[in-house]
Backbone atoms as SQL, in Angstrom:
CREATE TABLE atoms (id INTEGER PRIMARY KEY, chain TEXT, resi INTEGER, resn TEXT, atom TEXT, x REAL, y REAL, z REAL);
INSERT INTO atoms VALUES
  (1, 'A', 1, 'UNK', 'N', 24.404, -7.747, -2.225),
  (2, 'A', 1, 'UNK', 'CA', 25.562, -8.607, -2.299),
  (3, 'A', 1, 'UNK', 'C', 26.784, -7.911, -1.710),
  (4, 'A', 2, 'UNK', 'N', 26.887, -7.064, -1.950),
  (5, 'A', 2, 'UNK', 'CA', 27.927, -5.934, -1.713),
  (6, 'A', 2, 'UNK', 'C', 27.836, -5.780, -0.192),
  (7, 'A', 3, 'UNK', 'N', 26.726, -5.046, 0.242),
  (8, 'A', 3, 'UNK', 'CA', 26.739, -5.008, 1.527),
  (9, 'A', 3, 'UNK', 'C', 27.107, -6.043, 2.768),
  (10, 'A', 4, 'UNK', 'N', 26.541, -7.362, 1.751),
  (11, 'A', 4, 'UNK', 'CA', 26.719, -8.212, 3.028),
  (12, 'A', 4, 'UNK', 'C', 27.863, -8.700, 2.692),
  (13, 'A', 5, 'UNK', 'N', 28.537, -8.783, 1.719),
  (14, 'A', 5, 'UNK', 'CA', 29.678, -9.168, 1.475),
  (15, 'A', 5, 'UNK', 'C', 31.202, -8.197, 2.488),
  (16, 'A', 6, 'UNK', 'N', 30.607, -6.740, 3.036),
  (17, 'A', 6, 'UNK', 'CA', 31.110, -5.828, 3.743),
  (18, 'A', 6, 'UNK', 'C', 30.674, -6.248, 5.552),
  (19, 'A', 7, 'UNK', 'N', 29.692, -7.042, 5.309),
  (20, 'A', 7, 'UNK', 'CA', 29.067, -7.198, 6.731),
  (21, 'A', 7, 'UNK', 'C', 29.789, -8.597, 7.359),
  (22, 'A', 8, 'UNK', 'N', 29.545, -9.594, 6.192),
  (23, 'A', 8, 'UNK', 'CA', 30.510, -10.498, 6.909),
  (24, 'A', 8, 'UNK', 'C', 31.818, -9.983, 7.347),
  (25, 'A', 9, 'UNK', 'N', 32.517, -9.317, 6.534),
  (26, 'A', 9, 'UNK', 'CA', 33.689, -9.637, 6.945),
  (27, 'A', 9, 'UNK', 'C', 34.045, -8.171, 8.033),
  (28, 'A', 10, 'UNK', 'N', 33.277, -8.121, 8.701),
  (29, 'A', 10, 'UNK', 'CA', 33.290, -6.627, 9.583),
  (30, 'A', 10, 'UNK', 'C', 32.616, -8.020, 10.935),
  (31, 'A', 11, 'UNK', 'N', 32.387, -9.031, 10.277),
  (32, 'A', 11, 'UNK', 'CA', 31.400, -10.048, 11.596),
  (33, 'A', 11, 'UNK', 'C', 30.381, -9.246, 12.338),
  (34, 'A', 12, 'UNK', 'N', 29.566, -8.721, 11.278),
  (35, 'A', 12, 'UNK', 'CA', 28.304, -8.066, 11.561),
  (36, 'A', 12, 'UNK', 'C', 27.099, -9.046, 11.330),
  (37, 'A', 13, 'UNK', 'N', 26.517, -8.861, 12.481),
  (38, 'A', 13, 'UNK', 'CA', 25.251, -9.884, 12.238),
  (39, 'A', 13, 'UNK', 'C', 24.021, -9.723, 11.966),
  (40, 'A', 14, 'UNK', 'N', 24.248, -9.005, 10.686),
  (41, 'A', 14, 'UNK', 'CA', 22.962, -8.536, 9.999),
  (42, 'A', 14, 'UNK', 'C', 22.819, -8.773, 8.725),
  (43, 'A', 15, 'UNK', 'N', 21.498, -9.038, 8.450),
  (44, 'A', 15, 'UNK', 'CA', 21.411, -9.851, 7.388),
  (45, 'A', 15, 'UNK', 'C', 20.886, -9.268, 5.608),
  (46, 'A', 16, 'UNK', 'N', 21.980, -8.836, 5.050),
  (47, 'A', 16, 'UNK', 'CA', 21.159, -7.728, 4.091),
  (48, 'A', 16, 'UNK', 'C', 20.339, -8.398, 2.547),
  (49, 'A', 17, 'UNK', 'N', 19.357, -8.116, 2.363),
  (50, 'A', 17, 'UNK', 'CA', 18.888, -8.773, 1.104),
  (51, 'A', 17, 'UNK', 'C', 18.546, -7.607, 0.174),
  (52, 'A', 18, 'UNK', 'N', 18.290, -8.007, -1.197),
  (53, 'A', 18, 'UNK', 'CA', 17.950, -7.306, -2.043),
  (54, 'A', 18, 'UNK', 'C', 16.322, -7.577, -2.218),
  (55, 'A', 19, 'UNK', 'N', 15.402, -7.063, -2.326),
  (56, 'A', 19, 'UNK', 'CA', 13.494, -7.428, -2.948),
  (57, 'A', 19, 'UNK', 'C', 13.267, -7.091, -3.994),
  (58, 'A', 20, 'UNK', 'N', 12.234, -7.555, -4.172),
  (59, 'A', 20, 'UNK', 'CA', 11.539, -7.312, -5.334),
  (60, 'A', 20, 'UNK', 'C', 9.956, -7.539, -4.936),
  (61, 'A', 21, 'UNK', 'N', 9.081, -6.104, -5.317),
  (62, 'A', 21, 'UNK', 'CA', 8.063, -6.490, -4.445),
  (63, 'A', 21, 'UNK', 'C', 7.063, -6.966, -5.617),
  (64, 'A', 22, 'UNK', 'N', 7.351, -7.736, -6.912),
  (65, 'A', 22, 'UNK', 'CA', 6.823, -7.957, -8.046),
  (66, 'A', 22, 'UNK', 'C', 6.121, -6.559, -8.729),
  (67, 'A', 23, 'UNK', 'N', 5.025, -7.156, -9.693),
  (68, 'A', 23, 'UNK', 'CA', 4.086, -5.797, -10.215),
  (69, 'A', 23, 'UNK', 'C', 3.202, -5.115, -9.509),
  (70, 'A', 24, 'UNK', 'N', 3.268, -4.537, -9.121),
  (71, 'A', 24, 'UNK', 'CA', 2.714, -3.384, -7.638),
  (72, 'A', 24, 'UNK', 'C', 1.595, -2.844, -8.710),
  (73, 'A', 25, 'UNK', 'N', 0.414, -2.585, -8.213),
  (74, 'A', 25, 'UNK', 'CA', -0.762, -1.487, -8.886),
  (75, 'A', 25, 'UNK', 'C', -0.092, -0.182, -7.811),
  (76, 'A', 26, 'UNK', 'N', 0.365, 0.993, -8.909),
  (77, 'A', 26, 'UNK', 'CA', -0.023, 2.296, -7.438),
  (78, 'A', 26, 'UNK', 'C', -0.137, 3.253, -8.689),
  (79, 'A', 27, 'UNK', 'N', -0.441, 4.680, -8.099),
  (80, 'A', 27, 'UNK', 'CA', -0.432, 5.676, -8.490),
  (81, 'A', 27, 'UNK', 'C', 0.153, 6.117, -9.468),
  (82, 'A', 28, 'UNK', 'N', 1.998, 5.425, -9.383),
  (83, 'A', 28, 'UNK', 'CA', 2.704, 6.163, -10.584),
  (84, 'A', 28, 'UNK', 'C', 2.704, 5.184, -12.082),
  (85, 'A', 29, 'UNK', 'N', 1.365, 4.170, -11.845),
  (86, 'A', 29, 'UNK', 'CA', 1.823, 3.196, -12.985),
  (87, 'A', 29, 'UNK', 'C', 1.761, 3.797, -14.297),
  (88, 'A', 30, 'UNK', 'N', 0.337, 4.880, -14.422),
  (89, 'A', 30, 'UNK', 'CA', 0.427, 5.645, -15.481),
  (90, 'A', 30, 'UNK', 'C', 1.220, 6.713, -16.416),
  (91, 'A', 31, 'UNK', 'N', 2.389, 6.587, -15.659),
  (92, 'A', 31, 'UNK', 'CA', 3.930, 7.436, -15.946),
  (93, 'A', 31, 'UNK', 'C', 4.486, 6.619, -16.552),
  (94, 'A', 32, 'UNK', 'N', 4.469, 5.396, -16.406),
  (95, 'A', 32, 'UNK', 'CA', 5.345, 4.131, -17.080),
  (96, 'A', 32, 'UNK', 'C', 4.991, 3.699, -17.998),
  (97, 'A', 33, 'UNK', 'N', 3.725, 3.355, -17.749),
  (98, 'A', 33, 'UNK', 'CA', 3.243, 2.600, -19.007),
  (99, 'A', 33, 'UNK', 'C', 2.198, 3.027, -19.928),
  (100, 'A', 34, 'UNK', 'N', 2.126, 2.634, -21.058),
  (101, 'A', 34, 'UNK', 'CA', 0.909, 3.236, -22.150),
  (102, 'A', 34, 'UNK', 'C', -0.327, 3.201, -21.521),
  (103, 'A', 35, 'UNK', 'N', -1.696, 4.119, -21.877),
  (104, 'A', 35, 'UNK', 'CA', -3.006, 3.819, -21.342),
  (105, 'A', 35, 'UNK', 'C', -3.241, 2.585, -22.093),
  (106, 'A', 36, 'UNK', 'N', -3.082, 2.311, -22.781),
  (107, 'A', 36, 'UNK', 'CA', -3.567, 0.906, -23.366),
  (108, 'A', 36, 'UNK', 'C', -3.557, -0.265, -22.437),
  (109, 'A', 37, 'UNK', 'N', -2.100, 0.289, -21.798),
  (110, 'A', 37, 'UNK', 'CA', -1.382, -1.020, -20.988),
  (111, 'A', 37, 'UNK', 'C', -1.788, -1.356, -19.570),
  (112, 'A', 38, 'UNK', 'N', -2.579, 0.034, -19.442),
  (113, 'A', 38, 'UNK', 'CA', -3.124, -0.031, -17.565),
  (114, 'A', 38, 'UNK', 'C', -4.046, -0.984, -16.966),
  (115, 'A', 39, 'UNK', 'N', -5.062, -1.571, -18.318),
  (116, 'A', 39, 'UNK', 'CA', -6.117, -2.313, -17.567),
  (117, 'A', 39, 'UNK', 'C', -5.240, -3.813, -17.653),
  (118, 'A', 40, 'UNK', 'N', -4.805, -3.859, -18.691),
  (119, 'A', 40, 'UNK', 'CA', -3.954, -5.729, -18.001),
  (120, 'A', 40, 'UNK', 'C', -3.232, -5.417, -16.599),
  (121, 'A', 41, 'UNK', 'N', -2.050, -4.051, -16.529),
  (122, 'A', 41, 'UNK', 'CA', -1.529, -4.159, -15.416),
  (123, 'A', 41, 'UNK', 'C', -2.287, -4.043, -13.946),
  (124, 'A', 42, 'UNK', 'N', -3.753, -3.749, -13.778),
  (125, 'A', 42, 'UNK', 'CA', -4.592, -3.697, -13.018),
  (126, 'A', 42, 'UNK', 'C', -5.006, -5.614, -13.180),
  (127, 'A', 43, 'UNK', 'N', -5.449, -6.101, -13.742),
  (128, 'A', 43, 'UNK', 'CA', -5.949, -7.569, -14.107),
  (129, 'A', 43, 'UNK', 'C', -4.292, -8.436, -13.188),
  (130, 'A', 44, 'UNK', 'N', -3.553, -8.171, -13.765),
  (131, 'A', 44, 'UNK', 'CA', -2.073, -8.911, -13.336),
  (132, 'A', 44, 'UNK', 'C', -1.095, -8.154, -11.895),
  (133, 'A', 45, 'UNK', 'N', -1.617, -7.170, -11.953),
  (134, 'A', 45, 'UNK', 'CA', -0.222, -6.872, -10.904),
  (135, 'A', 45, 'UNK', 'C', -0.836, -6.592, -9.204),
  (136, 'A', 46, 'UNK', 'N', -0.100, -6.699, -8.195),
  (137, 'A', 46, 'UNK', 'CA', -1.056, -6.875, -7.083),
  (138, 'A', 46, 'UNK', 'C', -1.135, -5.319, -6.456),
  (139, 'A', 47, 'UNK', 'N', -2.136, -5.108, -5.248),
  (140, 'A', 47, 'UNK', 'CA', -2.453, -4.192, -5.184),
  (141, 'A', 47, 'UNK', 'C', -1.242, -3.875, -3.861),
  (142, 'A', 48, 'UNK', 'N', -0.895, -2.400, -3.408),
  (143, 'A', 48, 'UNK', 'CA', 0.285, -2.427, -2.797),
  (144, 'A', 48, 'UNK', 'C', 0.301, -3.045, -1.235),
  (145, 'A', 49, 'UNK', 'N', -0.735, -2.950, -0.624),
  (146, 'A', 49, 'UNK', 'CA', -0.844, -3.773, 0.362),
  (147, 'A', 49, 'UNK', 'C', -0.400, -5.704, 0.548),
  (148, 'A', 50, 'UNK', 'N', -0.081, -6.367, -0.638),
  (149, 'A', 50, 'UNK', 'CA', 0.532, -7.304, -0.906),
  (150, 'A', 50, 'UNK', 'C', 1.364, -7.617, -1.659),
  (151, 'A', 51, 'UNK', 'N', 1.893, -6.489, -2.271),
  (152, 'A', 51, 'UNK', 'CA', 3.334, -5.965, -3.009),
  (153, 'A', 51, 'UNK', 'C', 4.258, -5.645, -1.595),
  (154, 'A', 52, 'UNK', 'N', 3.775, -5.809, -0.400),
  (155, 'A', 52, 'UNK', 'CA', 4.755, -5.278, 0.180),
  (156, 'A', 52, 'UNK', 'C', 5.040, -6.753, 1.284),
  (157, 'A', 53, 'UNK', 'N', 4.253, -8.111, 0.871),
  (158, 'A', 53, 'UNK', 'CA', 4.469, -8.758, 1.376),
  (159, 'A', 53, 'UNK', 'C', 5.820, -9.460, 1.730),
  (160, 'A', 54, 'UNK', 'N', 6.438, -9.391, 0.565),
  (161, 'A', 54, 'UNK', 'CA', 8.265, -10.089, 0.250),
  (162, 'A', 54, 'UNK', 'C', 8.872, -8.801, 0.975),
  (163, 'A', 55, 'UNK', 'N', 8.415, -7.805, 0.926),
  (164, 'A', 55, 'UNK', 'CA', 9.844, -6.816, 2.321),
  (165, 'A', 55, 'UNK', 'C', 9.438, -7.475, 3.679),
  (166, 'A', 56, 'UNK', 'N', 8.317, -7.322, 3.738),
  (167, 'A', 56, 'UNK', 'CA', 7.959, -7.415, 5.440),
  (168, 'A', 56, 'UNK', 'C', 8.766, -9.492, 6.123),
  (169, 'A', 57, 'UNK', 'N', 8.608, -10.536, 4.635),
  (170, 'A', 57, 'UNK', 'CA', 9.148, -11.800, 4.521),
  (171, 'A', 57, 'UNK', 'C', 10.556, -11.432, 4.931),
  (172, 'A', 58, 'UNK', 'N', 11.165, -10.658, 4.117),
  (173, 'A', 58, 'UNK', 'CA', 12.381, -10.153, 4.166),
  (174, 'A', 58, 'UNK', 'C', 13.013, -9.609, 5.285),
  (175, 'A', 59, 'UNK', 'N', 12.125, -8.862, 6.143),
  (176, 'A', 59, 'UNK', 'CA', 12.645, -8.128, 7.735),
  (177, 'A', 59, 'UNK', 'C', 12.460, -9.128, 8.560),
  (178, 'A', 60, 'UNK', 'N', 10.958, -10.072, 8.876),
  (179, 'A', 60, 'UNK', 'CA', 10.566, -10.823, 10.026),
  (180, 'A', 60, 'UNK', 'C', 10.591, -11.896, 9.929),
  (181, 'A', 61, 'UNK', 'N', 10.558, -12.632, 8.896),
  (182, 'A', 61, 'UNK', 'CA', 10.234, -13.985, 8.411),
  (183, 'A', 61, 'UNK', 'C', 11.600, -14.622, 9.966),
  (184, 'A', 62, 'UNK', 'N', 10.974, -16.224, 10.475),
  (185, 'A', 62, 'UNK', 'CA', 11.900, -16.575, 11.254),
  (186, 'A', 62, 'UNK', 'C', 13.068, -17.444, 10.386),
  (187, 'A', 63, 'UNK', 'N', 12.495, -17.823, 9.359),
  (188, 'A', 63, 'UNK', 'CA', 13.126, -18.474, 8.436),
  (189, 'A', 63, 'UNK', 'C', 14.587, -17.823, 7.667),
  (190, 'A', 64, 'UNK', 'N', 14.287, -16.707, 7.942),
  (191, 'A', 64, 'UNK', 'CA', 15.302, -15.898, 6.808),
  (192, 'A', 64, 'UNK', 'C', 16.630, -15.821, 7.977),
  (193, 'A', 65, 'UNK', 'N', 16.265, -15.612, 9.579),
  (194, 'A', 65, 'UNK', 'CA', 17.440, -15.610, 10.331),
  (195, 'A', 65, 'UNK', 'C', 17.941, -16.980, 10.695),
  (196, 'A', 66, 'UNK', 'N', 17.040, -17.490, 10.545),
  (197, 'A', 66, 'UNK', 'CA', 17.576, -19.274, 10.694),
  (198, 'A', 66, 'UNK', 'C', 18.375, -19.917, 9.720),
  (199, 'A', 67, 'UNK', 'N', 17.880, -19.309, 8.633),
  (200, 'A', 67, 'UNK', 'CA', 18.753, -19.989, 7.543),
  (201, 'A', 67, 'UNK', 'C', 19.524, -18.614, 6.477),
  (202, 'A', 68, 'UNK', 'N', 20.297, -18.200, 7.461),
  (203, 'A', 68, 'UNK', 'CA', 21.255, -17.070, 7.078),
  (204, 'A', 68, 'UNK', 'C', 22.110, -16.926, 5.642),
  (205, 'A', 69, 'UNK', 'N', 22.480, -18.051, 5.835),
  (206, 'A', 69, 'UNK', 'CA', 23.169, -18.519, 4.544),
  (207, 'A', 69, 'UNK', 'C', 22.164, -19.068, 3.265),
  (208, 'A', 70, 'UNK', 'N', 21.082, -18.868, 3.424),
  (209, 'A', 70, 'UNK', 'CA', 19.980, -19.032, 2.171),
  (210, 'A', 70, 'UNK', 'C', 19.900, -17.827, 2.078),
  (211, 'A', 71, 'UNK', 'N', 19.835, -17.210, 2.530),
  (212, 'A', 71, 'UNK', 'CA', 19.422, -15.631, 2.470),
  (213, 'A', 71, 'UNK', 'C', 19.801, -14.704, 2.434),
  (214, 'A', 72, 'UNK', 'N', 21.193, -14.536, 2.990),
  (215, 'A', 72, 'UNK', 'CA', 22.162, -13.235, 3.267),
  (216, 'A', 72, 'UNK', 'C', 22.881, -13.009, 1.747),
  (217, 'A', 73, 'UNK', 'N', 22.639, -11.637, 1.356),
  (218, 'A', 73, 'UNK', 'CA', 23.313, -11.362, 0.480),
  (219, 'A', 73, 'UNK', 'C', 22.537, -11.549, -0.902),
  (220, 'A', 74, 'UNK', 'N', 21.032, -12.137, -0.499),
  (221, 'A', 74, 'UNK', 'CA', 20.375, -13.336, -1.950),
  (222, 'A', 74, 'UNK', 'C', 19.335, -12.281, -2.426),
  (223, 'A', 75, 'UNK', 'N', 19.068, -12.534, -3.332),
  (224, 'A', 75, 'UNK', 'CA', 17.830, -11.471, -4.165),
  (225, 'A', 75, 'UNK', 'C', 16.563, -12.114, -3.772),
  (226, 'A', 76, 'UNK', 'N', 15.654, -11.593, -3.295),
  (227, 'A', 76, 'UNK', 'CA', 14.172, -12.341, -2.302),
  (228, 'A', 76, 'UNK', 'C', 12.924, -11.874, -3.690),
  (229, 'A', 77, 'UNK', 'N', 12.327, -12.417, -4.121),
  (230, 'A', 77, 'UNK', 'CA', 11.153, -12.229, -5.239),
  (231, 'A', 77, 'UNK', 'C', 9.917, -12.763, -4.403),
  (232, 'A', 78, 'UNK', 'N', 8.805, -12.392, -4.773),
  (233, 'A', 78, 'UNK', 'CA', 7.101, -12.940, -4.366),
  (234, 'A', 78, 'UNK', 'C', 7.294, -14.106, -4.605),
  (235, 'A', 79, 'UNK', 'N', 6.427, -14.974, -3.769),
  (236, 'A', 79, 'UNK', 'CA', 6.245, -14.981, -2.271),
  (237, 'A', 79, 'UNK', 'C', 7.384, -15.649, -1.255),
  (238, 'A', 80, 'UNK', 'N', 8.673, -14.798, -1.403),
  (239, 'A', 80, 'UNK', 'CA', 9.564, -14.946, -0.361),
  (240, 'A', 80, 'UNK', 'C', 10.613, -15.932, -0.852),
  (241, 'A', 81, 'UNK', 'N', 10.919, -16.294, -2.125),
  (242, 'A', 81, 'UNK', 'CA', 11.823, -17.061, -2.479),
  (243, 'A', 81, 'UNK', 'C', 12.886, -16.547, -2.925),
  (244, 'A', 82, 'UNK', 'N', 14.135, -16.942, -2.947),
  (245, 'A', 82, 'UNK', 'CA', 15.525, -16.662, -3.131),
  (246, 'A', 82, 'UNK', 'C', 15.540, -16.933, -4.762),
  (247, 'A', 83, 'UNK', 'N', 15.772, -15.800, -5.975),
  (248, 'A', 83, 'UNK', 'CA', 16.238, -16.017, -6.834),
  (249, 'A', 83, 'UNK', 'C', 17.681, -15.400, -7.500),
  (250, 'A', 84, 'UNK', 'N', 17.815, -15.471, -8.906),
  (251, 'A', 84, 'UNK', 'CA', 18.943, -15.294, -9.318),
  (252, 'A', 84, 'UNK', 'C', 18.524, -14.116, -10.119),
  (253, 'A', 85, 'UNK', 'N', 19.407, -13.217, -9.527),
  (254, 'A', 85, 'UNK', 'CA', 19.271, -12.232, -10.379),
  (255, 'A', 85, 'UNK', 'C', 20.346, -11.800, -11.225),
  (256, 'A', 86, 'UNK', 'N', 19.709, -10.630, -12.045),
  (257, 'A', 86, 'UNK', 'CA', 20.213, -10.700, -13.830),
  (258, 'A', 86, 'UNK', 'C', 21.958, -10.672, -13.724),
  (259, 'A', 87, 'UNK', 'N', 22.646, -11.557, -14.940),
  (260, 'A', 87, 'UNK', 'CA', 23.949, -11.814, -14.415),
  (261, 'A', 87, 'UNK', 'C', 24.363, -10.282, -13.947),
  (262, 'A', 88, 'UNK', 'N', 24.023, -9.521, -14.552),
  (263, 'A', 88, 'UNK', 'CA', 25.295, -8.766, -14.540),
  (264, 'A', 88, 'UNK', 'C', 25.411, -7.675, -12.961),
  (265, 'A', 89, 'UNK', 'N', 24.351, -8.036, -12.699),
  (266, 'A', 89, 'UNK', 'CA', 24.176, -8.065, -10.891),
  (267, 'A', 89, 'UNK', 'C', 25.263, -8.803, -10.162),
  (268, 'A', 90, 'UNK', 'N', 25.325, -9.920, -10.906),
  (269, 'A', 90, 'UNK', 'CA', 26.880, -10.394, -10.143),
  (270, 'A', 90, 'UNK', 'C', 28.130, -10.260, -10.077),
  (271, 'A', 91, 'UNK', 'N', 28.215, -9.383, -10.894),
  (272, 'A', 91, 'UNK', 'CA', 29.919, -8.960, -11.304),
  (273, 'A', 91, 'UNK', 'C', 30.089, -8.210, -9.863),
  (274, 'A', 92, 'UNK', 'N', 31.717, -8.748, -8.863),
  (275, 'A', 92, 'UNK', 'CA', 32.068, -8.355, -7.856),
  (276, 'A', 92, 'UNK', 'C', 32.489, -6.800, -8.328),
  (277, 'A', 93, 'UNK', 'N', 33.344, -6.674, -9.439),
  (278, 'A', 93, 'UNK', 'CA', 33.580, -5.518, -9.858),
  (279, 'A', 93, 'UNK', 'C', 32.596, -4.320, -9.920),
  (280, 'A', 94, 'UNK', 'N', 31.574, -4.187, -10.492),
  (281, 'A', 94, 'UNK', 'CA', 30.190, -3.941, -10.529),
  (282, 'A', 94, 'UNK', 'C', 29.797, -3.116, -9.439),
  (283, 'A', 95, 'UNK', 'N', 29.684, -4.250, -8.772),
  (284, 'A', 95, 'UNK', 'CA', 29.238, -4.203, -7.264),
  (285, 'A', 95, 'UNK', 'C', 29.715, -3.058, -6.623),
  (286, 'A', 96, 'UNK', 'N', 31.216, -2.846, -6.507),
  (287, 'A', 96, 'UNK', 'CA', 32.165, -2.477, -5.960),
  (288, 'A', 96, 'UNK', 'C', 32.128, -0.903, -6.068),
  (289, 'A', 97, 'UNK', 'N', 32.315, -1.016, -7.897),
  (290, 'A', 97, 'UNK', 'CA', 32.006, 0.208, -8.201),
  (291, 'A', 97, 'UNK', 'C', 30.900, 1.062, -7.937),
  (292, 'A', 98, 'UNK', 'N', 29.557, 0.516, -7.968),
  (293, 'A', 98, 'UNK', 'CA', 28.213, 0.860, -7.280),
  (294, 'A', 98, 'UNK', 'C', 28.427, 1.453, -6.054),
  (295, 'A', 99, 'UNK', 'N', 29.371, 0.864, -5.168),
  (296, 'A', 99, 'UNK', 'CA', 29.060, 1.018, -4.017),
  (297, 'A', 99, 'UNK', 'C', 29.971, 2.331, -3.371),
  (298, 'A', 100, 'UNK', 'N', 30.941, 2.631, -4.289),
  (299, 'A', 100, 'UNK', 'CA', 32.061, 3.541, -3.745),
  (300, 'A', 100, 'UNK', 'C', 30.848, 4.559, -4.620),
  (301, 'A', 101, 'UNK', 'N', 30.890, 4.675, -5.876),
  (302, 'A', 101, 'UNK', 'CA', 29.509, 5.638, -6.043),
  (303, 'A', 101, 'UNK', 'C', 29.106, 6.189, -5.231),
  (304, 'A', 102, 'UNK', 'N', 28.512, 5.533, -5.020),
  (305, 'A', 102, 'UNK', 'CA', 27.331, 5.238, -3.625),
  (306, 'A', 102, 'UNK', 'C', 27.578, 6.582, -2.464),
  (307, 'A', 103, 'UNK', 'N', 28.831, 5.709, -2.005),
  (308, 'A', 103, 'UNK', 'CA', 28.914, 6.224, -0.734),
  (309, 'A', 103, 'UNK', 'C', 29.752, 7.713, -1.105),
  (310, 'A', 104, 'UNK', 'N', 30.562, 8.101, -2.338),
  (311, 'A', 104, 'UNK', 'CA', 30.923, 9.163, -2.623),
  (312, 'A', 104, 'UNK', 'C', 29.705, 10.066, -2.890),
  (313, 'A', 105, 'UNK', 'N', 29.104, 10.255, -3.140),
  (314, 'A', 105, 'UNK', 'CA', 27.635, 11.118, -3.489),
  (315, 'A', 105, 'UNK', 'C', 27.458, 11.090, -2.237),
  (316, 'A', 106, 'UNK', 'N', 26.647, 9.505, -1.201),
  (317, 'A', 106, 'UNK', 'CA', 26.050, 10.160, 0.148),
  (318, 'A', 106, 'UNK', 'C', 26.933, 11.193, 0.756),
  (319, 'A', 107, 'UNK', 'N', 28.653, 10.671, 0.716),
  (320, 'A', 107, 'UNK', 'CA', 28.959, 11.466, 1.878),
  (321, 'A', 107, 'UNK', 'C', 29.199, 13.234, 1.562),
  (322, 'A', 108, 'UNK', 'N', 29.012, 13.514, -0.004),
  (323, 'A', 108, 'UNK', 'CA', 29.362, 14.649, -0.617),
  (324, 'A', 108, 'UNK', 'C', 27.765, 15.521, -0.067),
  (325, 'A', 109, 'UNK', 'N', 27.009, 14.842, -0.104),
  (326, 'A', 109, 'UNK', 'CA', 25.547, 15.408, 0.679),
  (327, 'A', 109, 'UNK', 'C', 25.826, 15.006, 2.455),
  (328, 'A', 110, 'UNK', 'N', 26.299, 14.024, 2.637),
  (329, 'A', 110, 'UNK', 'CA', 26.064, 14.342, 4.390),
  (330, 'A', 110, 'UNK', 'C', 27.083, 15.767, 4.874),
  (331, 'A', 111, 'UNK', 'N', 28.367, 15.661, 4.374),
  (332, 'A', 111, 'UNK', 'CA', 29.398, 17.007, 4.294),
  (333, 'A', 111, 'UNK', 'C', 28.822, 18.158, 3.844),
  (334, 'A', 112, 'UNK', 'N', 28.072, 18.606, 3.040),
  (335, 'A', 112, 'UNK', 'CA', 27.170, 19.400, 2.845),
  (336, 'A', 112, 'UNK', 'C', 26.182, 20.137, 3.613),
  (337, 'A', 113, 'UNK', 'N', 25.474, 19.446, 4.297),
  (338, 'A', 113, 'UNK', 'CA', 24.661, 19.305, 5.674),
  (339, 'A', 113, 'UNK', 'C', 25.609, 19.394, 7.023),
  (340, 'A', 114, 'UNK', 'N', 26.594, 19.456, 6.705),
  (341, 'A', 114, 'UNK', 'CA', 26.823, 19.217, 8.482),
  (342, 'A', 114, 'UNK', 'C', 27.259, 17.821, 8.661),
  (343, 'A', 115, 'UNK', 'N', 26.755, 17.197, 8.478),
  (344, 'A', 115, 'UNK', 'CA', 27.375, 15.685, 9.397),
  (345, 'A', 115, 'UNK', 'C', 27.897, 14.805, 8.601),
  (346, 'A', 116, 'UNK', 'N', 28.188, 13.494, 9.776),
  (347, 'A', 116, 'UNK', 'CA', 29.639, 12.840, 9.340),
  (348, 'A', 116, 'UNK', 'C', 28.909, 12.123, 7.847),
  (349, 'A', 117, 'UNK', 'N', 30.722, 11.646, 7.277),
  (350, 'A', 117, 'UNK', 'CA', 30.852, 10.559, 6.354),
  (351, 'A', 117, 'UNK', 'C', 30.592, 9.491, 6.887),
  (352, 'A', 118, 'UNK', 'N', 29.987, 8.529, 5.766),
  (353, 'A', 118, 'UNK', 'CA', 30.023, 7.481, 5.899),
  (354, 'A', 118, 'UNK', 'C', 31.323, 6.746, 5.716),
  (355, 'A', 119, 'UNK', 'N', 31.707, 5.581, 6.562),
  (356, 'A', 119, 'UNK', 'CA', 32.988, 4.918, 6.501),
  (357, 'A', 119, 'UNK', 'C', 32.861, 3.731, 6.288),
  (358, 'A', 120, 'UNK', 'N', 31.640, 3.129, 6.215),
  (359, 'A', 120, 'UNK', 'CA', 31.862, 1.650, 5.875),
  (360, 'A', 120, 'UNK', 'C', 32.164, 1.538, 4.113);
């Protein structure tokens, strides 16, 4: 939200979304969850080769550049639909703050390294 909310108004024509690639089966599920809990999440959750279907919807889909304004800025869930995510995702304030975060940490590590700040 943030980003593209920085992109419009820079009249950048790129289109940023947030994903969600639903319940993924991988490697680290057993860190998360109880052994009890692994064989439903194996029965219910998909394997990562189609957990990664809603990013790839998300980069190529022709739909998502055609209809910019369905999409720009929108939270994308399996299989490729625009939902609402949790309110407090929407607070502009929020956002804002996230994002100066953000970019104070990256640029305290890119300055660190050698190269530039970020300025957007």
């Amino acid at each position: 939200m943030e980003l593209q909310r920085r992109l419009d108004k820079d009249k950048v024509e790129i289109i940023s979304t947030s994903v969600s690639p639903g319940g993924v089966v991988t490697t680290g599920n057993p860190n998360f969850f109880y052994s009890w809990f692994l064989p439903i999440i194996r029965l219910t959750f998909v394997m990562p080769d189609q957990g990664a279907i809603t990013q790839l919807f998300a980069a190529v889909a022709p739909e998502v550049k055609e209809k910019k304004s369905a999409f720009a800025g929108q939270y994308i869930v399996p299989p490729g639909k625009v939902a609402a995510p949790r309110h407090d995702m929407m607070d502009e304030k929020v956002a804002r703050d996230l994002w100066e975060t953000t970019r104070s940490l990256v640029n305290k590590y890119l300055v660190a390294n050698g190269l530039d700040e970020l300025t957007m």
